[in-house]
C-alpha positions, 0 to 999 in steps of 0.5 A: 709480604709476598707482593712486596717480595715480587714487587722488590725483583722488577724494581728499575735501576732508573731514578725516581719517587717511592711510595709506601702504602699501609694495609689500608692503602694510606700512603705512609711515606714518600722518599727519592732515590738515584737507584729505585732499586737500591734505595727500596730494597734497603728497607727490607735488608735485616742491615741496621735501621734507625728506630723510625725507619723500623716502625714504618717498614712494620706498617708497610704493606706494599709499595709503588714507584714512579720513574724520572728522569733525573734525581733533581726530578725525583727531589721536586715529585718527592716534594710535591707528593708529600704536600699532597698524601701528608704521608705520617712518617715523612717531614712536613713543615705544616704551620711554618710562619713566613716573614715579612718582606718590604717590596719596591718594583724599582721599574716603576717611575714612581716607585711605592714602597710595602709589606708582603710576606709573599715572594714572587718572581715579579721582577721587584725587589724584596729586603728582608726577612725581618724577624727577631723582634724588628718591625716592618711597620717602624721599617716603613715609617723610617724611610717616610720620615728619611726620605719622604717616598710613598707607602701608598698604591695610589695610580699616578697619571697625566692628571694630578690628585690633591695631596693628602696629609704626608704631604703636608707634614712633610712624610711624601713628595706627592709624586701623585700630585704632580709635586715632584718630577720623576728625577728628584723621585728616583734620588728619594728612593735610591736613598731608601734603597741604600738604608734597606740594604744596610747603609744606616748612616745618612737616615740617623744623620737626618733623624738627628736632624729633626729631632733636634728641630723638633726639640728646639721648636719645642714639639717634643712629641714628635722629637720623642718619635725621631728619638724612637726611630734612632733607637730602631737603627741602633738596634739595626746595626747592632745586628751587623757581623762585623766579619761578614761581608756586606755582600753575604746573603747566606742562611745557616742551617745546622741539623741535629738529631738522636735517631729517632726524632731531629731538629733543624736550626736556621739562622739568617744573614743578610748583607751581612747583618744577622735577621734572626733565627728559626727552630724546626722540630721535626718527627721522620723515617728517613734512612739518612740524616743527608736525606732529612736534611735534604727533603727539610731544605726543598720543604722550606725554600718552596715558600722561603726567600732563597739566598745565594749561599746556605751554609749547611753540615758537610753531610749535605747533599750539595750537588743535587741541591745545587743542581735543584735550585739551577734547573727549578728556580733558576737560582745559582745556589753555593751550598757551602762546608766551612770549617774555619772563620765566620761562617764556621763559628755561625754554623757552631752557633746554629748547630748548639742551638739545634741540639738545645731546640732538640733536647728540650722538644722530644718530650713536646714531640712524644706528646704530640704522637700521642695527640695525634698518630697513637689517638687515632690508633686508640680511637680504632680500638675504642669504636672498633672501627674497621681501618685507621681513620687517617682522615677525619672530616667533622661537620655543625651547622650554625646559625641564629633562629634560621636566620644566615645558616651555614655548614663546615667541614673541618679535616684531620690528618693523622690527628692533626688539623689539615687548615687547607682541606676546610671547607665551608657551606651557605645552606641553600634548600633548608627554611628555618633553624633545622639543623637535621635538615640542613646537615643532611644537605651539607652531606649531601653536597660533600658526598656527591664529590666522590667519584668525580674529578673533585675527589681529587681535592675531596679525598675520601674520608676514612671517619665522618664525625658529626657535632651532636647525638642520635638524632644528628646521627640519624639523619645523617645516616639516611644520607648515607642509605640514600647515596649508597655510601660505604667504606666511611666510617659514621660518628657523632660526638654529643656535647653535654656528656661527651658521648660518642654515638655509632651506628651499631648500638643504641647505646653510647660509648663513654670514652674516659675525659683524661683519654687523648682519643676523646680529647682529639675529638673534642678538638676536631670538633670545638674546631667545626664549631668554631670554624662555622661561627666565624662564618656565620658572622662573616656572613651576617650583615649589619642588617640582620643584626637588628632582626637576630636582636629582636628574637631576645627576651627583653630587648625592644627597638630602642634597646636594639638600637643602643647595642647596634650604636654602641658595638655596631657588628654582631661579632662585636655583641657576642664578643662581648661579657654581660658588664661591657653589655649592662654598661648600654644605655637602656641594658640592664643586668638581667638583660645582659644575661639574657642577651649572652645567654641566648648568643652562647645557647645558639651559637 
């Protein structure tokens, strides 16, 4: 505390970004502040905390600073930076799902119409999100049958192509087939715009239409598809706010919280029409709910469509978000306090839904830490490890009798799957089924990252564990011998007793199952397992597959050539049970068994 104590006298009074580093200088949290030295010194005042808040400022052993220029700038750094450390005690929104959008680059003279559910600064323009239960395909398939514009990415030039079926059963004009000018397009796709941007109307007449066409001609299967798509644009409309303007691109977002963990509801507008809505569970330190709110709101319009207006609680920082969205996405943003009309009732609707999502998660949350952050405190003690694994990397080898062998290496932060640190490694030097020889390459090759310019995406891990016993261990840790590695800590998990090796003892350490350290382990390393199959078959052609069959007790050229007719990829075979595999001309029972046994031996 003395360092801190000397460190707390030179804070600046400048803008900036504060980072808070454990005994083991893990960053523990990030935050922003208008005055460094107010912000930072309140977490060392005996003033009144919240419970989070006081368990962090207990694990922090010193502190860092970075100086900006402004607080807009403070609010991006303070954003990216929790990307980039996933610091325990701070907001991040790890497995939040994207939307879809439908996209239409209107600058084009032959406009094609898609899905995406990614959002760019592309100059096209994007309807959406659709969410609560509205289908982006049925969306598609609706302008088709309205107003016959094209799905497809074919290039239109000089030289027309032949028409394919849409437009034979009259789905597409052909604009690629020369069958429409550019004139009589545009009117198509100024319809089709219209219908996305909530004008239902003439899309229902047309359906109407031709369903009662379809239904006089007696081709009633496809007036039954007419009938659908009607019932999909009564759905539509039915999400319309009558009170809201057609004009009204707004999300609402209401925070709720009981001071120690919180939860954020979205609820989201567009022309007027209700999308649907989004609960956020989320586990923080921050000193204020403003400044929960705050970081929540950069977090998710990082990857969100950002609307004109967001609705929010009164305690909001509005003119610095305001300010953000101007200086950093261009974007002129009306963060709004409503207290009477539509919008206020919207804005009670997602707050009840945030207190309801909040009260029934806290136990979900509570039992996530103990899966998590406590299951890696238990571990340390369990193994007697000398720091906190933070960071965890577990590694297995897969492969079928030597043939396309490969390595993955899985990452847990805190205990909780990192998906964007994985990596994965075709081995390159081993000959055969060895998978001793082919860990120590993949080691190897992940270890020589450190100290170099890569470590930058290859941070150091604290905990390596390995997907096997001793003899895995072993050799995995002349690797370690070999390259001088010290400052990770060295494991393996054995599968059939779920023992756990270290390098200290030659006896194993026989962690209790019902333990959520044991259970987390498990999960890192079902997680390598599984990671490394999907590669291995991603990478084992069509061509091998006869080979692998052939090493297979029972299975001859004729009966390797019924399986490869029958599921066509290896991923299919090994998918499949022992009935679907006995019901192959030429299979019989015992063989099924011997063909799943052998994938769930060596796999």
């Amino acid at each position: 505390m003395d360092v801190i104590k000397e460190k707390l006298k030179l804070l600046p009074e400048n803008p900036g970004v504060y980072i808070m580093l454990d005994k083991y200088q893990n960053v523990i949290y990030v935050g922003k502040a208008r005055v460094l030295k107010n912000r930072v010194r309140q977490y060392f005042h005996n003033s009144p905390k919240p419970e989070k808040v006081m368990k962090m400022v207990e694990n922090i052993a010193n502190f860092n600073y970075i100086i900006t220029n402004t607080e807009i700038d403070a609010l991006a750094l303070e954003n990216n930076l929790i990307k980039k450390y996933k610091p325990k005690y701070n907001i991040l929104l790890k497995d939040d799902k994207t939307y879809p959008y439908i996209k239409v680059n209107l600058k084009e003279d032959f406009p094609d119409f898609s899905v995406t559910r990614k959002l760019k600064r592309d100059g096209c323009k994007y309807f959406g999100p659709y969410m609560g239960g509205i289908s982006c395909k049925e969306i598609l398939d609706t302008l088709q049958l309205s107003f016959s514009v094209r799905l497809c990415h074919t290039q239109i030039n000089s030289k027309p192509k032949r028409e394919c079926l849409n437009y034979h059963i009259k789905r597409c004009t052909a604009p690629c087939a020369h069958r429409v000018d550019k004139e009589e397009y545009s009117k198509q796709v100024k319809k089709a715009v219209a219908f996305l941007d909530g004008n239902y109307k003439e899309a229902e007449a047309l359906l109407k239409s031709k369903m009662f066409s379809a239904s006089d001609n007696e081709n009633f299967e496809l007036a039954l598809e007419y009938k659908n798509k009607l019932a999909m644009l009564t759905k539509l409309e039915a999400k319309r706010i009558t009170a809201l303007s057609n004009f009204i691109d707004a999300d609402i977002i209401a925070y709720a919280s009981n001071g120690l963990y919180s939860a954020v509801n979205i609820l989201v507008t567009r022309k007027g029409i209700m999308q649907g809505g989004n609960n956020f569970a989320l586990d923080e330190a921050h000193i204020s709910d403003a400044e929960a709110l705050t970081a929540f709101i950069v977090q998710y319009y990082s990857n969100h469509e950002i609307p004109s207006e967001i609705i929010v609680e009164d305690f909001c920082e509005k003119e610095l978000l305001e300010s953000y969205f101007k200086e950093k996405f261009n974007r002129s943003v009306e963060i709004s306090f409503v207290k009477q009309g539509v919008k206020a009732q919207l804005l009670k609707m997602a707050r009840k839904n945030a207190q309801e999502y909040l009260e029934k998660s806290i136990d979900k949350i509570k039992h996530r830490d103990d899966m998590t952050v406590n299951a890696c405190i238990r571990l340390q003690q369990l193994l007697q490890l000398e720091k906190y694994p933070r960071r965890m990397e577990c590694y297995d080898i897969s492969n079928v009798s030597g043939v396309d062998k490969v390595g993955s290496m899985v990452v847990f932060i805190d205990g909780e799957a990192d998906r964007n640190s994985y990596r994965r490694f075709k081995i390159r030097t081993v000959e055969g089924a060895n998978d001793f020889a082919s860990l120590q390459e993949v080691l190897t090759r992940r270890l020589q990252k450190l100290g170099t310019e890569e470590e930058e995406k290859f941070e150091k891990p604290d905990l390596i564990i390995i997907d096997g016993g001793k003899g895995q261990l072993s050799a995995v840790s002349e690797i370690f011998h070999n390259m001088n590695i010290e400052g990770i800590e060295l494991v393996s998990l054995a599968k059939r007793e779920e023992e756990v090796f270290t390098l200290y003892s030659d006896e194993s350490i026989k962690i209790p199952h019902r333990d959520f350290s044991l259970k987390m382990l498990q999960r890192i390393r079902d997680e390598a397992h599984r990671f490394a199959i999907t590669y291995f078959r991603n990478l084992h052609s069509k061509n091998s597959l006869s080979s692998v069959l052939s090493e297979i007790d029972g299975v001859g050229k004729a009966k390797r050539i019924a399986l490869m007719e029958r599921f066509s990829t290896l991923d299919k075979i090994m998918s499949a049970s022992v009935d679907e595999l006995a019901e192959v001309s030429g299979i019989s029972p015992r063989i099924a068994e011997n063909i799943k046994k052998y994938f769930d031996e060596n796999l």
